[in-house]
C-alpha positions as CSV (number, residue, x, y, z in Angstrom):
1,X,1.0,0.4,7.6
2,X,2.3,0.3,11.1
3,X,-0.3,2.2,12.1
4,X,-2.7,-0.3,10.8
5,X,-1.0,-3.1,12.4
6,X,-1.3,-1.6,15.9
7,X,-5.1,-0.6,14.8
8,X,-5.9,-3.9,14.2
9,X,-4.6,-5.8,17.3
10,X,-6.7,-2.7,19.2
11,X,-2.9,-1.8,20.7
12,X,-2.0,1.9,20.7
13,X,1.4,3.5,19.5
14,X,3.5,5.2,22.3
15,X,3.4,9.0,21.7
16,X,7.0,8.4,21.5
17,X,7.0,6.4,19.0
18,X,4.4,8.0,17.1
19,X,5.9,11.2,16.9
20,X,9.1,9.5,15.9
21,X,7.6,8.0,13.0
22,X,5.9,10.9,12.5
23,X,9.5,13.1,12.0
24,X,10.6,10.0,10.2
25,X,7.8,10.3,7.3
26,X,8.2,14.3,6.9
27,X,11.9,14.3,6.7
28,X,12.1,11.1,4.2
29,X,9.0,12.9,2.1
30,X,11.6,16.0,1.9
31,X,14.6,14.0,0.7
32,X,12.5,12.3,-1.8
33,X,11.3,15.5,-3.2
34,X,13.8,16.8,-3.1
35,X,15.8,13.8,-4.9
36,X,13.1,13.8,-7.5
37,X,13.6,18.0,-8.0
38,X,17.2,17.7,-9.0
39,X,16.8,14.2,-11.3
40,X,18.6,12.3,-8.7
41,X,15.8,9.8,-8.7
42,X,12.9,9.2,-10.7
43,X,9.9,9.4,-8.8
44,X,6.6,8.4,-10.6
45,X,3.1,9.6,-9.1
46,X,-0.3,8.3,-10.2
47,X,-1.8,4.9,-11.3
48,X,0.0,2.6,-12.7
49,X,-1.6,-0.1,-14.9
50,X,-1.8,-4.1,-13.9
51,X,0.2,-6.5,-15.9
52,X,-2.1,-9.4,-16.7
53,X,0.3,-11.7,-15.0
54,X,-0.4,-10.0,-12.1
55,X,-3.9,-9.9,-11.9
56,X,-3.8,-13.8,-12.7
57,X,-1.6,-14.3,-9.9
58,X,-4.5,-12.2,-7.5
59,X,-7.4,-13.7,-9.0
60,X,-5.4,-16.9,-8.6
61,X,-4.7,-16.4,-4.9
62,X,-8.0,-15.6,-4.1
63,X,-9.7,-18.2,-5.8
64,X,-8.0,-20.9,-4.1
65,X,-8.5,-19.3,-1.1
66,X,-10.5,-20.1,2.4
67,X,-10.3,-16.9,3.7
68,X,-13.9,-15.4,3.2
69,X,-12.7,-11.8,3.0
70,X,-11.0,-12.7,-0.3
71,X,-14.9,-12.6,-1.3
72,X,-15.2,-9.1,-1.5
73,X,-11.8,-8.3,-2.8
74,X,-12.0,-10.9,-5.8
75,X,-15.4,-9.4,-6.9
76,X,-14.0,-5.8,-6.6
77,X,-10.8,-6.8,-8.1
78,X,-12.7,-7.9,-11.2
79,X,-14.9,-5.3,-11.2
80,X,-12.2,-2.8,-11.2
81,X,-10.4,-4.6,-13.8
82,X,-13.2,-3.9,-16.4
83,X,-13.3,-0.4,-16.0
C-alpha cells in the first residue's frame, strides 16, 4: 500500500526506506507464522465470503458516486458477486 501511494504521486521511496520496510515485512511475516504455528493466533488464509450488508454498503457507495472510476468497479463488483 505504501508502495502504491508513492507510485501514484510518481515519487520514489528512499532505498533507505525501502529496504527498511522491506526487513519490516519479512520479519513481521515470520512472527506471524510463526504465531499461527504454535496456536497463539489464529491466522485464516483464502477468500472469505461478503456479507450482504457489505456489498449494499459498496454498491451503495458507488452508486451515489461522481467519481467515474466507480464505473468499472461497480460493474465488476456485481459481476463478481454473481459468480
Amino acid at each position: 500500500a505504501i508502495n502504491s501511494f508513492f507510485r501514484d504521486f510518481q515519487k520514489d521511496l528512499r532505498l533507505e526506506f525501502k529496504n527498511a520496510l522491506q526487513e519490516f515485512y519479512v520479519g513481521l511475516k515470520k512472527d506471524l507464522n510463526q504465531m499461527d504455528a504454535t496456536g497463539v493466533l489464529k491466522i485464516t488464509t483464502g477468500k472469505e465470503p461478503m456479507s450482504m450488508t457489505t456489498y449494499r454498503l459498496f454498491c451503495k457507495t458507488m452508486m451515489f458516486s461522481d467519481k467515474r472510476n466507480y464505473i468499472f468497479a461497480r460493474t465488476f463488483l456485481i459481476v463478481c458477486w454473481s459468480l
